[in-house]
ZAZAVO-379309 format. One line per 10 residues: number of its first residue (from 0); for each residue x, z, y of N, C-alpha, C. Coordinates in steps of 0.05 Angstrom, whole numbers. Example, Ala and Ser with C-alpha at 12.3 -4.5 7.8 and 13.67 -1.06 7.14 Angstrom:
2
0	264/156/-114/246/156/-90/264/156/-66; 257/142/-45/273/143/-21/258/157/1
//
This chain:
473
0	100/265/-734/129/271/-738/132/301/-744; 143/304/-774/148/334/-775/170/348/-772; 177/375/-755/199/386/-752/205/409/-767; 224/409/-781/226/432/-796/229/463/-777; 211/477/-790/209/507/-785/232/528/-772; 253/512/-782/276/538/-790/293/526/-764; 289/497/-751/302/488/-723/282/492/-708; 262/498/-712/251/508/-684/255/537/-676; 264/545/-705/262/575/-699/290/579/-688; 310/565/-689/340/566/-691/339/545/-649
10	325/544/-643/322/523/-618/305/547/-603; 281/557/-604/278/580/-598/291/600/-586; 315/607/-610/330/631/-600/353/620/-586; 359/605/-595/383/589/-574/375/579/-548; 346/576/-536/341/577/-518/334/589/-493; 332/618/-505/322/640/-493/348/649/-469; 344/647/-445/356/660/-425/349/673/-403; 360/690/-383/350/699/-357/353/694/-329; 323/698/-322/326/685/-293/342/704/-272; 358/687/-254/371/708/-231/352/742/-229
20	333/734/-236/313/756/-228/307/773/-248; 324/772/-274/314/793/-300/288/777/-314; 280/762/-306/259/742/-320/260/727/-346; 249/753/-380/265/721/-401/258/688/-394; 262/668/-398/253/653/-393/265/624/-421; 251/610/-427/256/582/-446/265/554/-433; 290/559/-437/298/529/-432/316/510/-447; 301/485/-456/322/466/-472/336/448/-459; 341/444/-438/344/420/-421/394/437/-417; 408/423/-423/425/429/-410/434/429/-386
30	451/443/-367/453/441/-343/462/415/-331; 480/397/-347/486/377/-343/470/359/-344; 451/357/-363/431/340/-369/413/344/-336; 410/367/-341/376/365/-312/400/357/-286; 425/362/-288/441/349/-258/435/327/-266; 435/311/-276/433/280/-287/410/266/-280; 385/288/-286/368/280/-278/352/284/-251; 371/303/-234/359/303/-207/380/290/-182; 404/279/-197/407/259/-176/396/235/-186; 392/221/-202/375/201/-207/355/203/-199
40	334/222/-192/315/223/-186/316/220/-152; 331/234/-139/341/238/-114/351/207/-101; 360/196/-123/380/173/-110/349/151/-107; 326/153/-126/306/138/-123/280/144/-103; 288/162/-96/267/180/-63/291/167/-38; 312/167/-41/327/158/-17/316/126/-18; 323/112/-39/308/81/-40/278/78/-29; 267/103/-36/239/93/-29/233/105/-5; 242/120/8/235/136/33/251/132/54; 233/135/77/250/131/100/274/150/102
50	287/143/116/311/167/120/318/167/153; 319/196/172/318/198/199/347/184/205; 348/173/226/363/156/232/377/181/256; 388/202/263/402/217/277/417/233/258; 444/225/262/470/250/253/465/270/262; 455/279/288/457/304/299/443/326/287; 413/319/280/401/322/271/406/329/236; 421/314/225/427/309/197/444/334/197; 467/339/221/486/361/211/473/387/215; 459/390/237/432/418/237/427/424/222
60	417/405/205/399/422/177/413/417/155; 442/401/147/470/414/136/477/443/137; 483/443/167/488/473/172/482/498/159; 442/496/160/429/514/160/434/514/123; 434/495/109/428/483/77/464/501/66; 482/485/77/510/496/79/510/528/70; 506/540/93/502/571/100/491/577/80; 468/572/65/452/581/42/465/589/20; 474/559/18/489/558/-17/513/572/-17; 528/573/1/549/585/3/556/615/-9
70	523/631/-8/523/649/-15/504/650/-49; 510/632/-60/496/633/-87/520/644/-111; 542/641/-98/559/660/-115/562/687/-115; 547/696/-90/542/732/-81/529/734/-102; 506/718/-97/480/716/-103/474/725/-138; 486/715/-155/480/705/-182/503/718/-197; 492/740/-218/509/766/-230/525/739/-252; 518/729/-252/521/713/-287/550/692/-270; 575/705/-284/590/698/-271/596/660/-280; 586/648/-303/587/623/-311/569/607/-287
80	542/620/-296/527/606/-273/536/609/-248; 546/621/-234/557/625/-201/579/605/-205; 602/607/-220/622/587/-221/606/558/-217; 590/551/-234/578/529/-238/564/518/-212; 550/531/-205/537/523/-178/548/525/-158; 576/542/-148/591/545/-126/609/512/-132; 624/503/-156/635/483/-155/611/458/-143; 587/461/-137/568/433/-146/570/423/-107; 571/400/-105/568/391/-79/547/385/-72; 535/398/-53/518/395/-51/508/375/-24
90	487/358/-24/474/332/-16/448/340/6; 446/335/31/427/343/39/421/320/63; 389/311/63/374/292/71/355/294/84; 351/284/114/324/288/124/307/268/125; 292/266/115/265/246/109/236/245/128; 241/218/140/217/210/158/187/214/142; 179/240/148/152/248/136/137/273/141; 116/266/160/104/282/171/89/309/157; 90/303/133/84/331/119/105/349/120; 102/383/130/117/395/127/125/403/100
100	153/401/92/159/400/59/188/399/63; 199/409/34/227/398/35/227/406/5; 255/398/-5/258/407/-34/288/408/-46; 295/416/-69/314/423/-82/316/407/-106; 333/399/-117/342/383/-148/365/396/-152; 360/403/-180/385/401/-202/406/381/-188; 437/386/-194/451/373/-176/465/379/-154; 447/394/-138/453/388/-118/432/378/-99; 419/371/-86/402/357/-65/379/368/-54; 383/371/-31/362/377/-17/350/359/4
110	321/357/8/304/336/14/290/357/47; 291/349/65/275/362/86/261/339/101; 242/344/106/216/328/125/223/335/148; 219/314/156/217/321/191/188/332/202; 174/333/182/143/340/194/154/378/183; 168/387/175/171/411/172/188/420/197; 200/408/218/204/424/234/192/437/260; 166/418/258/145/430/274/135/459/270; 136/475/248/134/504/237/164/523/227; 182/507/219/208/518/218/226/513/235
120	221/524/263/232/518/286/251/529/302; 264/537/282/282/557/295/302/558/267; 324/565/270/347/568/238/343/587/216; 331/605/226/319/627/214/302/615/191; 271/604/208/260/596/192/262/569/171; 285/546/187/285/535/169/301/544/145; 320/560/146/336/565/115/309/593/99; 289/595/109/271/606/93/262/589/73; 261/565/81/247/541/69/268/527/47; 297/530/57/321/524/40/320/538/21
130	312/566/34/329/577/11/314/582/-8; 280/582/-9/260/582/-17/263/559/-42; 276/532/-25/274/509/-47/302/520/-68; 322/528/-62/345/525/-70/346/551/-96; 325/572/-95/328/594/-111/307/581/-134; 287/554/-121/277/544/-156/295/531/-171; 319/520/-154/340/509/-170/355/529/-193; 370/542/-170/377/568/-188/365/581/-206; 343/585/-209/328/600/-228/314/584/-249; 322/561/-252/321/534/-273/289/530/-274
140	275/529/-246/244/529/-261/247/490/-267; 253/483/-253/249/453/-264/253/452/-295; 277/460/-302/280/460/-332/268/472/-348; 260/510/-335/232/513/-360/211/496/-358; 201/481/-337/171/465/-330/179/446/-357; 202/420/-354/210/407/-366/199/419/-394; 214/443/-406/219/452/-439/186/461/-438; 177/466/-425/144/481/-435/128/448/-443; 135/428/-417/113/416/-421/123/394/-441; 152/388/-451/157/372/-473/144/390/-499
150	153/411/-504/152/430/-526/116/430/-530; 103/424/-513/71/430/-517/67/397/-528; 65/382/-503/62/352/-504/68/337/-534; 95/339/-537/104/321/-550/130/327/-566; 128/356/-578/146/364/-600/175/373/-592; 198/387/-604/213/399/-598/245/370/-599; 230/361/-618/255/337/-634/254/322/-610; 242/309/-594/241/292/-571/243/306/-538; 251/322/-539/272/343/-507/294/316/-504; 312/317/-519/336/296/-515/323/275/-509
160	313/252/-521/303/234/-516/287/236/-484; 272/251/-475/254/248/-452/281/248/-431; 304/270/-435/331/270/-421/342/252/-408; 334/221/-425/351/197/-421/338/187/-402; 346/188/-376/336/174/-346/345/138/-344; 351/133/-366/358/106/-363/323/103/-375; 312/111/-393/283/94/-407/270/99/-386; 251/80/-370/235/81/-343/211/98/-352; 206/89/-376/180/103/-382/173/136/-378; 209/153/-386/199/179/-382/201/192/-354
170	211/168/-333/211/178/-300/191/190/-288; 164/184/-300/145/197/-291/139/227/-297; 146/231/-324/152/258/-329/175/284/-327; 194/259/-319/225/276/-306/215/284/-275; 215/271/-267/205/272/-232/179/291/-237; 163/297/-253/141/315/-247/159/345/-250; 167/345/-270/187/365/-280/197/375/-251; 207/353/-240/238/367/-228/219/365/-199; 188/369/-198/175/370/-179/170/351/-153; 169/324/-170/170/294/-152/145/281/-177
180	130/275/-154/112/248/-164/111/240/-167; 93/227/-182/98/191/-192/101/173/-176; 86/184/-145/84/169/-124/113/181/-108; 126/171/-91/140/188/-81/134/202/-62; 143/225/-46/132/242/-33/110/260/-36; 102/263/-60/83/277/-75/93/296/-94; 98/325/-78/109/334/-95/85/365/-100; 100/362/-122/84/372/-148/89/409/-154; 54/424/-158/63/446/-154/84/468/-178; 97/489/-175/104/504/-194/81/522/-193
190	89/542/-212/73/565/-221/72/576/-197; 48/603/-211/49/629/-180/81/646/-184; 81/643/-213/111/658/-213/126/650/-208; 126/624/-213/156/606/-202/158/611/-169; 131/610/-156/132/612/-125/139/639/-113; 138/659/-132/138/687/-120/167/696/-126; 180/675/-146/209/685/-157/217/664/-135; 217/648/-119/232/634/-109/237/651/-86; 203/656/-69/208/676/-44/223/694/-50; 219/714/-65/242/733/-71/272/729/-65
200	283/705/-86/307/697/-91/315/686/-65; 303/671/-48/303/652/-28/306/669/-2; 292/689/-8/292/717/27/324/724/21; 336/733/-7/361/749/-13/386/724/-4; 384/702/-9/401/690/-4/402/679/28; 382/668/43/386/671/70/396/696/88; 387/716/74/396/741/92/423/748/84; 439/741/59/460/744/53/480/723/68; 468/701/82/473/678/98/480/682/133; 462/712/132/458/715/157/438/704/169
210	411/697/164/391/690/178/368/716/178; 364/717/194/337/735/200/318/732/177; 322/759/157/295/749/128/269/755/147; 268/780/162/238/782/183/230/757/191; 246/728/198/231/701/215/216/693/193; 217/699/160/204/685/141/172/695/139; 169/718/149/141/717/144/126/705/165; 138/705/202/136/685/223/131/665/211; 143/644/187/144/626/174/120/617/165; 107/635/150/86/634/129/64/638/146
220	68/660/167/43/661/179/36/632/200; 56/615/203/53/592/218/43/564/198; 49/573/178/46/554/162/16/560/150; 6/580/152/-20/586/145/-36/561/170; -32/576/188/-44/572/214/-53/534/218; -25/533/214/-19/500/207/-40/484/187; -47/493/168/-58/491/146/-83/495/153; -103/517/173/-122/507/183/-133/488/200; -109/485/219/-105/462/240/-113/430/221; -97/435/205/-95/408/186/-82/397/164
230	-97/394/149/-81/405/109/-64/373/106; -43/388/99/-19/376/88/-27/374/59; -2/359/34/0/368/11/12/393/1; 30/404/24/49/420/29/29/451/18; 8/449/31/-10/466/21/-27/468/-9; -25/451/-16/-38/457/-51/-19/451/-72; 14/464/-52/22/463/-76/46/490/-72; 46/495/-40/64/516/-27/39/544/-25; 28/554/-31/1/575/-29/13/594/7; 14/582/26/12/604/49/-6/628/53
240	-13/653/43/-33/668/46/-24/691/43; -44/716/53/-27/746/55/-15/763/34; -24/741/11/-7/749/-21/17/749/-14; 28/724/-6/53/723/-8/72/731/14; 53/736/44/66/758/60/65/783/59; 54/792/40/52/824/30/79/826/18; 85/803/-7/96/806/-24/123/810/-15; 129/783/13/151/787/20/164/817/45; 142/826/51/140/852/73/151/872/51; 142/874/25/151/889/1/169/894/-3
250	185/873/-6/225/876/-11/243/870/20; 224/866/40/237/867/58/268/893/69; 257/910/53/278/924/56/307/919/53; 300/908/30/328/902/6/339/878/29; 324/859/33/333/836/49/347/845/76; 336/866/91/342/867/110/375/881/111; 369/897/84/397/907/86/419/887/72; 413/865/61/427/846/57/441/834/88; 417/828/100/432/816/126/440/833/148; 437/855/141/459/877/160/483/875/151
260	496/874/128/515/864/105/528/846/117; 516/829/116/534/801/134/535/802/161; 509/807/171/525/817/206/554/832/206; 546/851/191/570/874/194/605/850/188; 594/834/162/618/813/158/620/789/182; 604/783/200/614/769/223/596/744/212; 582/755/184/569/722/179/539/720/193; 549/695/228/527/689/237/530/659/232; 517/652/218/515/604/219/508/606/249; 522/581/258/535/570/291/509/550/286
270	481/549/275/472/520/271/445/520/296; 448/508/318/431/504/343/423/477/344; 403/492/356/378/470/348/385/445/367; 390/424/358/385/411/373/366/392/399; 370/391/422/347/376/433/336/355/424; 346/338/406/334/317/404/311/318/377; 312/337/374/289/350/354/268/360/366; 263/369/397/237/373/406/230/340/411; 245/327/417/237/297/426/227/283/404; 232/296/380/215/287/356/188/295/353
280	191/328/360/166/342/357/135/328/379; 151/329/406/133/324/428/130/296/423; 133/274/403/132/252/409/103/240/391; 87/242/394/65/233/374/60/207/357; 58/211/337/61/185/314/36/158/335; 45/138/340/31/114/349/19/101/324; -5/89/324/-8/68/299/-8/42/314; 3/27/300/8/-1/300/-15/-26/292; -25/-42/299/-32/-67/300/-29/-83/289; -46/-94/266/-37/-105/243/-26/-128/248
290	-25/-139/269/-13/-155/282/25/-149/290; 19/-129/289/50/-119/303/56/-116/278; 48/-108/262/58/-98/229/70/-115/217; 49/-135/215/61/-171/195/87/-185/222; 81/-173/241/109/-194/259/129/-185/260; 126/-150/251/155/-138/248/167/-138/218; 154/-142/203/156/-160/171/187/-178/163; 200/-170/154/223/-187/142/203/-215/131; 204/-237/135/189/-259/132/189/-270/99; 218/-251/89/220/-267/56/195/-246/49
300	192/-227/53/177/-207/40/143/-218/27; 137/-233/46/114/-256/46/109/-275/31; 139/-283/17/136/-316/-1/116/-307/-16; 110/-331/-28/90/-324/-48/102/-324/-78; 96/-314/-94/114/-303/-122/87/-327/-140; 110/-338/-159/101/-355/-167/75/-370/-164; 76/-383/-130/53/-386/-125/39/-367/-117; 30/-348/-118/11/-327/-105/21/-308/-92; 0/-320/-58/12/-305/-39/5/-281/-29; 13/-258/-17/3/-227/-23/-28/-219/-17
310	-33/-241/0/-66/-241/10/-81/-244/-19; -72/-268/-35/-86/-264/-56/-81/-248/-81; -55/-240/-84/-51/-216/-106/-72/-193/-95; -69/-186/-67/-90/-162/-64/-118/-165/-63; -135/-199/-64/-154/-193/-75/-157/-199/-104; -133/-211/-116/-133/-216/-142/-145/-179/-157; -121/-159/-153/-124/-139/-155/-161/-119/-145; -161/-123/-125/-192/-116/-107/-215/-126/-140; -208/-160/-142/-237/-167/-162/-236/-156/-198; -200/-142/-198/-202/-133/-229/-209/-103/-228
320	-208/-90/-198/-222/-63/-195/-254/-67/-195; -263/-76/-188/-286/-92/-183/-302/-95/-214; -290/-117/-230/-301/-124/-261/-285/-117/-286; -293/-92/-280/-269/-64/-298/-275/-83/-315; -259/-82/-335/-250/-87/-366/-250/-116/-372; -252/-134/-345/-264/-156/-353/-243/-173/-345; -217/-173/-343/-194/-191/-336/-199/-218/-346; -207/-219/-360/-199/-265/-358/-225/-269/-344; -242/-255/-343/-266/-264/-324/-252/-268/-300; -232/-249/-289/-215/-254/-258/-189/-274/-260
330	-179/-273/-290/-156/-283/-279/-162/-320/-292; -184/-317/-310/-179/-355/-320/-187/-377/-297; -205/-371/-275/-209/-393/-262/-182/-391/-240; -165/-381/-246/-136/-381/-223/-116/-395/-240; -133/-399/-265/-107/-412/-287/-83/-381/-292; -84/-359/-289/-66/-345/-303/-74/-331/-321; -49/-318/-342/-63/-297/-366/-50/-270/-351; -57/-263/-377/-44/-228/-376/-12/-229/-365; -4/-232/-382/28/-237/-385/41/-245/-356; 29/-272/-348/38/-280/-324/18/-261/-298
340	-5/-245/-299/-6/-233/-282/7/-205/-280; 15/-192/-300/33/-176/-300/67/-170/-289; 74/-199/-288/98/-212/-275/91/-221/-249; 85/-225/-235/70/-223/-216/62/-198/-199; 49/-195/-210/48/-159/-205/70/-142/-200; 83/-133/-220/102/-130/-223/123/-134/-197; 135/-160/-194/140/-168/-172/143/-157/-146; 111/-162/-140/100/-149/-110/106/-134/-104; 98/-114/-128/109/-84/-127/130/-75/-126; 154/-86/-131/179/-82/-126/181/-81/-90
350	168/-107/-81/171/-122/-52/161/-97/-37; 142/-80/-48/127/-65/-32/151/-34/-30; 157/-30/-56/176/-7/-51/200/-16/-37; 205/-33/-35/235/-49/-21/232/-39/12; 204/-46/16/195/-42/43/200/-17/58; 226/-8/73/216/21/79/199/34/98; 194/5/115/180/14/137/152/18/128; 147/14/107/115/11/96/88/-1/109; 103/-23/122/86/-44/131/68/-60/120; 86/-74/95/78/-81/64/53/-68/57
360	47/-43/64/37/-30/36/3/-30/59; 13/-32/88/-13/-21/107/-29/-57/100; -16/-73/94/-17/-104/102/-33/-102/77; -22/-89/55/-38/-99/31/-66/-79/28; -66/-59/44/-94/-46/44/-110/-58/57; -112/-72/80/-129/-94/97/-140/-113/79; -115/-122/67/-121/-147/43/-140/-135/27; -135/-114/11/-145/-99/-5/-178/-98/0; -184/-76/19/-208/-72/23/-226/-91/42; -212/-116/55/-225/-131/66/-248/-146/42
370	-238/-159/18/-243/-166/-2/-267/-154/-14; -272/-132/-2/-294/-104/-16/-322/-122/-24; -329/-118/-46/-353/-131/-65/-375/-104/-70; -399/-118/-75/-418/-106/-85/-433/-87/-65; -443/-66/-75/-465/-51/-57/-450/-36/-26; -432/-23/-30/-410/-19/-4/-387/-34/1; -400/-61/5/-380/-82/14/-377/-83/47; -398/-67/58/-388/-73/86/-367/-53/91; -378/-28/76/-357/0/88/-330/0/83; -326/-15/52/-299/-30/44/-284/-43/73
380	-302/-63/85/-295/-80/114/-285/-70/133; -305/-50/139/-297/-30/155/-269/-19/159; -262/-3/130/-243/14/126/-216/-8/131; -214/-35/118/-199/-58/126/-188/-60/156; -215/-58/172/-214/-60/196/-199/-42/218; -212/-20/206/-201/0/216/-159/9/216; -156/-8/190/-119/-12/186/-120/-36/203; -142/-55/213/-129/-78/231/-123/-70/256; -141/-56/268/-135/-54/299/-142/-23/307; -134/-6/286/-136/28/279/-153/35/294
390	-182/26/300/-207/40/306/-212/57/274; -234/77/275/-246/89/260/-272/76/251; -278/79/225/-307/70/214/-343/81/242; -349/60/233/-369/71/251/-391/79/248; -403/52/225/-425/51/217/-443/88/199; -465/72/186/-484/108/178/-459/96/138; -453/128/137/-434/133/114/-463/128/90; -457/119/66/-467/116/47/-471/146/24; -460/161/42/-447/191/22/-451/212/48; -456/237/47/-459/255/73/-430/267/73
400	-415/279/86/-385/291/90/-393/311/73; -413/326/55/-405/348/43/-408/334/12; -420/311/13/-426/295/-13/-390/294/-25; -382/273/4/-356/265/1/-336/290/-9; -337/315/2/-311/337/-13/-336/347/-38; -355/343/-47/-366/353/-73/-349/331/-87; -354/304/-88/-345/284/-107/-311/289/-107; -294/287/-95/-268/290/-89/-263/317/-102; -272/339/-111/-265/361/-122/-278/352/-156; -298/342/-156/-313/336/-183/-286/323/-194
410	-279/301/-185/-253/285/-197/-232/294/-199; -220/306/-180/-192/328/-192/-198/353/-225; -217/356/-212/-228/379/-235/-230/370/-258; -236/349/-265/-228/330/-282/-213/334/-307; -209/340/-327/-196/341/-348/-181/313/-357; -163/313/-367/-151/282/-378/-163/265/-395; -172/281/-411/-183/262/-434/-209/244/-417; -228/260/-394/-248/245/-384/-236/235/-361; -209/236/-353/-201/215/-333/-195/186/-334; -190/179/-360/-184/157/-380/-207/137/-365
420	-233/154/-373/-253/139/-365/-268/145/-336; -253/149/-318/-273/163/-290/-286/142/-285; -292/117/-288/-319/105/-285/-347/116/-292; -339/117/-315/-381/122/-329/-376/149/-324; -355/176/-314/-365/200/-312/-377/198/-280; -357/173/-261/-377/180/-232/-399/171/-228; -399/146/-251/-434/134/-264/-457/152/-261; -443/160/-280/-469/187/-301/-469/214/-282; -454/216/-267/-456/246/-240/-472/241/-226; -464/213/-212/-469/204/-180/-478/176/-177
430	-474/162/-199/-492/134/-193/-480/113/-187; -445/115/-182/-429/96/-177/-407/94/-189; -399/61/-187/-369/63/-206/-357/77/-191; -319/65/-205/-305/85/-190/-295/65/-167; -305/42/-183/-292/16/-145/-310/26/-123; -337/28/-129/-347/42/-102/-342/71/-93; -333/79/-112/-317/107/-95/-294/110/-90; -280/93/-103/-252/83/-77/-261/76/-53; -281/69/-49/-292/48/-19/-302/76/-4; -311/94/-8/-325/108/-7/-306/128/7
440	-284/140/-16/-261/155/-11/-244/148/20; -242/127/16/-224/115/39/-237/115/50; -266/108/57/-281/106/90/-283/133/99; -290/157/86/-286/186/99/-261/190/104; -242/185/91/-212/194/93/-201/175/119; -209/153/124/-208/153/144/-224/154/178; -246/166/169/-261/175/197/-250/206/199; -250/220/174/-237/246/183/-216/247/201; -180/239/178/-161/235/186/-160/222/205; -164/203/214/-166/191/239/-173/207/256
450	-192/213/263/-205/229/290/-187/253/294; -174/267/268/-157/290/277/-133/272/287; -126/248/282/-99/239/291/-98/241/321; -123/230/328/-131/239/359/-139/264/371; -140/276/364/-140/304/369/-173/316/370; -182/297/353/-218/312/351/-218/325/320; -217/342/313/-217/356/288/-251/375/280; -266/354/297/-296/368/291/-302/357/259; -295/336/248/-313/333/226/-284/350/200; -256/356/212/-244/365/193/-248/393/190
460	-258/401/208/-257/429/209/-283/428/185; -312/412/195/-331/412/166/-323/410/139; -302/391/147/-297/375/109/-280/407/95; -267/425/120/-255/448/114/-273/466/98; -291/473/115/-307/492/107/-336/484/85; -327/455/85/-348/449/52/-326/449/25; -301/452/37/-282/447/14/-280/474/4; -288/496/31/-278/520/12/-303/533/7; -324/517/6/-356/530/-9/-349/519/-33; -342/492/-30/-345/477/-62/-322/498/-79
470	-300/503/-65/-274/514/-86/-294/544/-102; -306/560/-85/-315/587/-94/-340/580/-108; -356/557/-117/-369/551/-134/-361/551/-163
//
């Protein structure tokens, strides 16, 4: 498809604007458009995610979210944009999820974990984290991410088109954009600049809020700490390290005299912590019994979809991972084709996101890897087993724990064009498909993870320190 010269050059200059921060920056996306696209995006993380079941709790971190924005009209010289964002109502949500994280959308919306208040424990530090998310809003990085990676990808004439959140197809690349995963709760990193313009932006607006900007580097240095204890995603995509507490010790000045500013104006947020938030903290996640799992199960969830019931969609699925490329070899002696296993499929998968308790999803991993074929068919069993009655793998690993983080870094590292095919590249490395390194993946991931759930972190602390030989390789 060809675009004439003289609209790109004319889209170019009409796109060129500045970030709160003096930063030129490229964006094609309108402001209305990316609101469009981050409550849609937002409204499909509330569908799929748990959501904490305490008001009290819900208005705490209102409070703290409240207090923030409030001051984005101080905040932001560009008197259109301040208008614009001071009118926007803003939406704020706390989500059952033990990774410390939270986030910001176009719109309006903010997303907080409850696994983040174990390190942002105090008001201070959590509106570090607000305001941290709330200054990528402001500073349109979603929308430049968006305009760089359409404008590279897939041409200048098709921005509008990717815009339209009604076609399902481009959700996966709106939600990367606007820093949500394909999966949900997988959120996705920005630049180093986008991260260093947010701290910046994010210290000026809490302290203009009245929160202590000094609790933010408390923040970072806990979240480091945290991060050796035990890696989140929160960490490869949030960078905790003395870069970015230098950076913020740097302008601390400016901040601090921001929030002398508002002391002096009487602006202290009333937002206290509530008790029933240490009763979250001190309460440790239990695992459940695959037994207790399927009996706490809504019972329709189970029918069987045209005939096939979830036990056998998940080894239906298990034997087409199994005999890559070879589908009617799996699906003709069941009597189905393509078409009808795709509907089917399809289906389940709906049943599974419906699920919020994510019972569904533990029921179909049992299914899944009970099924396990070929040369690591027992460790497959194992790992099954281990979601039945949440013991840990026992048996001798087929892979050594430093094999396992060499192969796991080989595959991210990965380029696209050779991800297409990650079979014959873990072939031709290492000697196995990629069905036996799913088997493989999951049986370390869960003797690691596991044993730290219980509080033994001897083999994570290894997988730690082979991860960061392999990274300086």
């Amino acid at each position: 498809m060809k675009i004439n010269i003289l609209i790109i050059i004319i889209l170019l200059l009409s796109s060129c604007v500045t970030s709160p921060l003096g930063r030129p920056q490229l964006v094609f996306m309108s402001a209305d458009k990316m609101n469009k696209m981050g409550v849609s995006a937002f409204d499909d993380f509330k569908k799929e995610q748990p959501i904490l079941d305490n008001p009290i709790i819900h208005q705490y971190v209102a409070c703290i979210a409240n207090a923030v924005v409030a001051e984005i009209g101080n905040q932001l010289t560009d008197p259109k944009a301040a208008s614009a964002f001071q009118s926007t109502r803003w939406e704020t949500v706390v989500f059952l999820d033990e990774d410390p994280n939270a986030f910001a959308l176009p719109g309006g919306k903010i997303g907080v974990h409850t696994g983040l208040f174990q390190i942002a424990d105090n008001p201070d530090r959590l509106a570090t984290v607000i305001g941290h998310e709330v200054a990528h809003v402001l500073s349109q990085h979603a929308n430049e991410r968006l305009s760089q990676r359409t404008a590279v990808d897939i041409g200048l004439e098709l921005v509008e088109i990717i815009a339209d959140t009604r076609q399902s197809a481009n959700r996966d690349l709106i939600k990367g954009a606007l820093g949500l995963g394909s999966q949900f709760g997988i959120l996705l990193p920005y630049s180093r600049l986008h991260e260093k313009e947010a701290d910046l932006l994010g210290l000026q607006l809490m302290a203009r809020a009245g929160f202590n900007p000094k609790e933010s580097v408390v923040l970072w240095q806990k979240m480091g700490q945290l991060n050796k204890e035990k890696p989140f995603e929160f960490f490869s995509t949030h960078p905790a390290d003395e870069t970015r507490i230098a950076s913020l010790n740097e302008v601390m000045p400016t901040a601090w005299q921001l929030y002398q500013q508002a002391q002096a104006l009487h602006k202290t947020p009333h937002c206290q912590v509530p008790a029933d938030l240490n009763e979250i903290l001190s309460t440790p996640p239990s695992e459940e019994k695959l037994e207790t799992i399927q009996a706490n199960l809504d019972p329709q969830l189970l029918e069987p979809i045209e005939g096939i019931s979830f036990e056998q969609w998940a080894k239906i699925n298990n034997a087409l991972l199994y005999f890559e490329g070879k589908k009617p070899l799996v699906l003709k002696p069941i009597n189905l084709n393509q078409e009808q296993y795709d509907k089917i499929s399809a289906a389940w998968t709906n049943r599974m996101k419906a699920d919020k308790t994510f019972g569904l999803s533990k029921v179909y991993t049992y299914y899944f890897f009970n099924a396990s074929q070929g040369q690591f068919a027992q460790l497959g069993k194992e790992v099954a087993q281990a979601f039945h009655d949440g013991k840990d793998p026992t048996s001798t690993p087929a892979i050594s724990l430093e094999k396992w983080v060499e192969i796991r870094h080989f595959v991210s590292a990965l380029p696209k064009s050779k991800q297409k095919n990650l079979s014959k590249q873990l072939q031709d490395n290492y000697g196995f498909s990629f069905y036996e390194w799913n088997i493989l993946d999951n049986w370390w991931s869960r003797k690691v993870f596991g044993a730290a759930e219980r509080g033994d972190n001897t083999l994570l602390k290894q997988m730690q320190e082979y991860d960061s030989k392999t990274s300086k390789i």
